[in-house]
N, C-alpha and C positions, 0 to 999 in steps of 0.2 A: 644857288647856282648849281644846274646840273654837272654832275664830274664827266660828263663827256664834253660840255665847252671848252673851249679853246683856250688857252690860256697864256701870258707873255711876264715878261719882267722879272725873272726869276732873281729872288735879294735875300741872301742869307744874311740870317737876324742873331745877334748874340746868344751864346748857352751860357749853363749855370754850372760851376764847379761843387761836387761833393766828392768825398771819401767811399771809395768802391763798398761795398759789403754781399754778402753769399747770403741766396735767399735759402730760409729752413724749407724743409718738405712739409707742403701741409698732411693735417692728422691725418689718420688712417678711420674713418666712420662707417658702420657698420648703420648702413643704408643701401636703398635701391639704386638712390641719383643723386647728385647736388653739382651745384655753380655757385661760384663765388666770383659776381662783377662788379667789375666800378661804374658808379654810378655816370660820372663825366664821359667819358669813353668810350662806354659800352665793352672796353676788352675785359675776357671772362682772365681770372687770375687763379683758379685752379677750379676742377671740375672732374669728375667721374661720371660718366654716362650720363653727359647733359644735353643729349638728343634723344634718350631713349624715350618710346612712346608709354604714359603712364596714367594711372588714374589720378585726376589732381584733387576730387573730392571738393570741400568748398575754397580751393582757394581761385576755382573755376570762378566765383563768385566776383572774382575780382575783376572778370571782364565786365559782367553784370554792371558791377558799379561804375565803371573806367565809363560805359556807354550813359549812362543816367546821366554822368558827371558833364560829359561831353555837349551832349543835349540841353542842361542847367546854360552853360557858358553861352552855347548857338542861341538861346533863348525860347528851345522845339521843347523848351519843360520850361515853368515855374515852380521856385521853392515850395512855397503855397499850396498849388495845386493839389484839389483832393484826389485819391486814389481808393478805387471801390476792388474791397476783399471777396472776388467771387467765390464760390465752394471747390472751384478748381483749383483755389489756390489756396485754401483757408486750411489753416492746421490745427488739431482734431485735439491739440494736447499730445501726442505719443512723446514716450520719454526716447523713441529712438530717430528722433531730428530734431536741430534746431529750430526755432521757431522768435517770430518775435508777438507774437499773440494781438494780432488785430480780430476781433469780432470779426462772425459772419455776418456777412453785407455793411460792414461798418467800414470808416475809411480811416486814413491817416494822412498826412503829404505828400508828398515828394522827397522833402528833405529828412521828415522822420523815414520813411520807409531806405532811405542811401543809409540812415543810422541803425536800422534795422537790419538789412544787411552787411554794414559793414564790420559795427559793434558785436551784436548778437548773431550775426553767421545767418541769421531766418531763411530758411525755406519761401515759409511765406510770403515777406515780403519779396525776395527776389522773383517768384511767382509771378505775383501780383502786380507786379513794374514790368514784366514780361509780358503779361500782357495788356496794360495800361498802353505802353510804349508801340506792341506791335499786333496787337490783337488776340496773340497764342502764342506760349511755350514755341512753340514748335520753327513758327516764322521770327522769333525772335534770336534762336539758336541759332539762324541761318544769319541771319546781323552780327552777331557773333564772330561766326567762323568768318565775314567780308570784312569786318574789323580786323582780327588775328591776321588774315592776309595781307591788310594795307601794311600793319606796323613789323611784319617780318616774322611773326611766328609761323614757321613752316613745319615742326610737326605737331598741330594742335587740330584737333575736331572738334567744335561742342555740339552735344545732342540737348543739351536743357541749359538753362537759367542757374542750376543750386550745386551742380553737380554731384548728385544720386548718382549710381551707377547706372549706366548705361553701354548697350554692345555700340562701339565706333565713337566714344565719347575718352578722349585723351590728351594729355598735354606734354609738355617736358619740361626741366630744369632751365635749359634757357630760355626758353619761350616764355616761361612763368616771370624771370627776370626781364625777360624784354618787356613784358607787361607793365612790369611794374616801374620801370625807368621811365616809359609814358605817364602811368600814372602821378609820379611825382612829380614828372615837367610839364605834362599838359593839364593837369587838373590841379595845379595849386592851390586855387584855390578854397577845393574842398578835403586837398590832402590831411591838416588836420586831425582832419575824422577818423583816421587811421590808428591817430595815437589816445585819442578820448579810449579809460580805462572802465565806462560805465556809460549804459541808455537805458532808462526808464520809459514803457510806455504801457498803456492801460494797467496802469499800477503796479507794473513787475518791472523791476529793477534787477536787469542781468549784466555782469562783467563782460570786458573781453577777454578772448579765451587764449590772447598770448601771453605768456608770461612773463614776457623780456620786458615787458613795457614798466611794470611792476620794479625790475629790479636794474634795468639799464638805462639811465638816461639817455646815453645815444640812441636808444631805439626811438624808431618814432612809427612804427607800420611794422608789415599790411597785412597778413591774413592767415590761419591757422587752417587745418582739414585735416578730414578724416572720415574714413570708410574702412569695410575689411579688409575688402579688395587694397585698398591705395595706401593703407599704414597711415602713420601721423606722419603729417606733412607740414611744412611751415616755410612764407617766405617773408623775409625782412629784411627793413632798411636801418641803417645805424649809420651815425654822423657822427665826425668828431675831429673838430675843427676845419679845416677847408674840404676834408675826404669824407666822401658817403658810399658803404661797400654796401651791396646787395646778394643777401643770401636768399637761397634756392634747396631746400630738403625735402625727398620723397621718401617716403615710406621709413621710417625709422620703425624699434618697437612698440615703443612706449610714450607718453606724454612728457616724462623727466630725458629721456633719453631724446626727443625731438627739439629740447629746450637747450639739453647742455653739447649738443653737437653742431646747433646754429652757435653759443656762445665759444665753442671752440674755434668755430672757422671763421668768426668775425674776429677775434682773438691774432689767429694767424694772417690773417689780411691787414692787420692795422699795424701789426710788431714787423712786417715784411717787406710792407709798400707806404710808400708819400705822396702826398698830392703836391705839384710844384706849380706855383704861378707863372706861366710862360710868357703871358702879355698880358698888362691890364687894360680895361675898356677905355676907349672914348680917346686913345690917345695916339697923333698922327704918326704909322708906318711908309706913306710915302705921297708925296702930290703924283695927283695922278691925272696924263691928259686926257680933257676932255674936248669932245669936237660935237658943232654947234650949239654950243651954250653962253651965255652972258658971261663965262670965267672961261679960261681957258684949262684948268686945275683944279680938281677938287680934291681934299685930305682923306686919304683913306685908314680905315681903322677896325677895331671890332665893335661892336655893339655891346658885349658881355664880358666879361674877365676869360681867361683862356686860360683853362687850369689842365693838367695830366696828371696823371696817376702812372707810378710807375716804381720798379724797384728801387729800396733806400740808397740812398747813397749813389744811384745812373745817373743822376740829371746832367749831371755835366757828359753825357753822351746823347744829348736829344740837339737833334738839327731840324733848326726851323723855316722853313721857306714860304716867302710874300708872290701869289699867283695871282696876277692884272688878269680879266677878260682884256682882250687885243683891243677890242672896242670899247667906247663908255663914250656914250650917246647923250645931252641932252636933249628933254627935261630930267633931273635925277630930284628924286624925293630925300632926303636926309634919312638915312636908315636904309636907302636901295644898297641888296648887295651885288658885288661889284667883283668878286672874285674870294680869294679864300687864303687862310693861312694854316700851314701843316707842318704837322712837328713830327717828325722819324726817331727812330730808335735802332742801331745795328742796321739800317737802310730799312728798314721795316715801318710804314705808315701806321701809326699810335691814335691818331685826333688831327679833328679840324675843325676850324670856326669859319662860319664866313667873315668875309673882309666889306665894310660898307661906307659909303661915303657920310660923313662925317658933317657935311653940308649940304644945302640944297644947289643945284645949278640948272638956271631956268633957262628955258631955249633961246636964241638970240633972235634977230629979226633974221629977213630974209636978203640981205648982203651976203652980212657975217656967216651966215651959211654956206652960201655960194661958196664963199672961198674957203671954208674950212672943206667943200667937196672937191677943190680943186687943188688944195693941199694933202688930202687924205687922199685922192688917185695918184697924186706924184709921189708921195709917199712909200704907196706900193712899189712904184717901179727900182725905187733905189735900195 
């Protein structure tokens, strides 16, 4: 439901009691940029210049895939499907790009060529799905940037597919995160592939080039980079237990130093902040009336568990309030949302879930109509 709707019934719903505590400062890193978001949320929980415009090198790549991924789901791809390595996109061997070495003129899938790029970082195969997908590098960039737009990255450009450098080709620390919170929600199904630590393909067997995955089991994603221009760069997801924080680093110096200041700020996000279960799924917050339908009330609820993230020991300051659209019409599909619940912090909007009806309610005939039209104009006037 859009948040310009109208909304009625306003029902504050129980909080949760904890013991205050004083959040530490996060580290002090010696980088260009980072963000540190929650994953649930979207609210960033510390950050240093996580608008500034930057070279994001291959973790650009991660749009590449987020779109393949997308396309897999729509069914405008099959896994299967072969993909032909033209010489525009075919890599030569040079020790100074990634690569995931498909022969010239030879093909791969669909699905090896996402492992391609996502495992081995390839050039090539992001290429080569670039222009599979849109015919040329170039119109496929511009896909790109109408994606970045839908999902709210507002300082990102891309000029290619691999992220080489390029003049007007740039991203930032949140954008990169905003990325990548799609990716883990909209692409489930091939998230995964993020944390596979190894792909073999025409006989070369090359690691992924994050490290964390190696030695943290909360990591589970997404994507390393690197140029001269754009420093080592790295963004990752790590989970543990109901919380999943997303880090966001540009330009660090070095490859140990890109590793251990993601593990720092994943460190400081987890020892600082909780994830608190506000309402579980599928369970009635209020009857709610419906006018011409075979019920006169349907149960409304969330679809999903409604979790926040927020500093340890606040919860017992988070106010949650239950928002009715003024109308609810049938036919209602079980699953139609219906209005929305929001949880505040210090009067400040944290999250929100939509609120949906929890059953079906079919239209009524054409009496029952009538007079629910004749009780809902009276309605008004009083």
């Amino acid at each position: 439901m859009s948040r310009k709707s109208a909304f009625a019934a306003l029902l504050l719903l129980p909080s949760f009691s904890y013991a205050a505590t004083v959040l530490s400062s996060p580290p002090d890193l010696n980088n260009k940029s980072y963000v540190l978001m929650d994953y649930e949320t979207g609210q960033v929980l510390a950050a240093k210049n996580e608008n500034e415009k930057l070279a994001p090198a291959s973790m650009t790549k991660m749009m590449t895939s987020y779109i393949i991924e997308q396309k897999l789901l729509k069914g405008q791809l099959t896994e299967g499907e072969k993909v032909r390595m033209n010489e525009s996109a075919w890599c030569r061997g040079s020790s100074t790009e990634s690569c995931m070495y498909v022969p010239l003129n030879g093909t791969a899938t669909v699905l090896e060529m996402l492992r391609g790029i996502i495992i081995q970082s390839g050039n090539d195969a992001s290429k080569a799905m670039a222009e599979h997908i849109a015919g040329n590098e170039g119109t496929f960039a511009y896909m790109m940037n109408q994606e970045a737009k839908r999902i709210g990255m507002n300082n990102t450009h891309f000029m290619n597919a691999t992220g080489l450098p390029a003049d007007g080709h740039y991203s930032s620390a949140k954008d990169m995160a905003i990325l990548a919170q799609h990716i883990i929600h909209d692409s489930a199904k091939y998230y995964p592939i993020y944390s596979e630590k190894a792909f073999a393909f025409n006989g070369i067997k090359q690691g992924n080039r994050n490290p964390l995955l190696y030695t943290d089991p909360s990591v589970d994603g997404l994507k390393t980079g690197h140029t001269d221009e754009a420093g080592y760069c790295l963004t990752t997801s790590s989970k543990r237990g109901p919380m999943r924080l997303i880090s966001v680093i540009f330009g660090t110096p070095s490859v140990n130093e890109r590793a251990s200041q993601t593990r720092a700020l994943l460190a400081w996000g987890f020892a600082n902040y909780e994830t608190v279960k506000v309402q579980p799924a599928n369970q009635p917050l209020k009857n709610v009336r419906v006018w011409y339908g075979t019920e006169n009330e349907v149960p409304a609820g969330l679809a999903e568990d409604f979790n926040v993230t927020m500093p340890k020991g606040q919860a017992s300051a988070i106010k949650t309030s239950l928002q009715i659209s003024s109308e609810v019409n049938a036919p209602l599909k079980q699953g139609q949302t219906i209005g929305k619940l929001v949880a505040t912090l210090d009067g400040k909007v944290i999250a929100e879930k939509p609120v949906v009806a929890l059953k079906a309610v079919n239209e009524a005939g054409f009496f029952s109509r009538l007079v629910d039209h004749i009780k809902q104009f009276f309605s008004k006037l009083f």
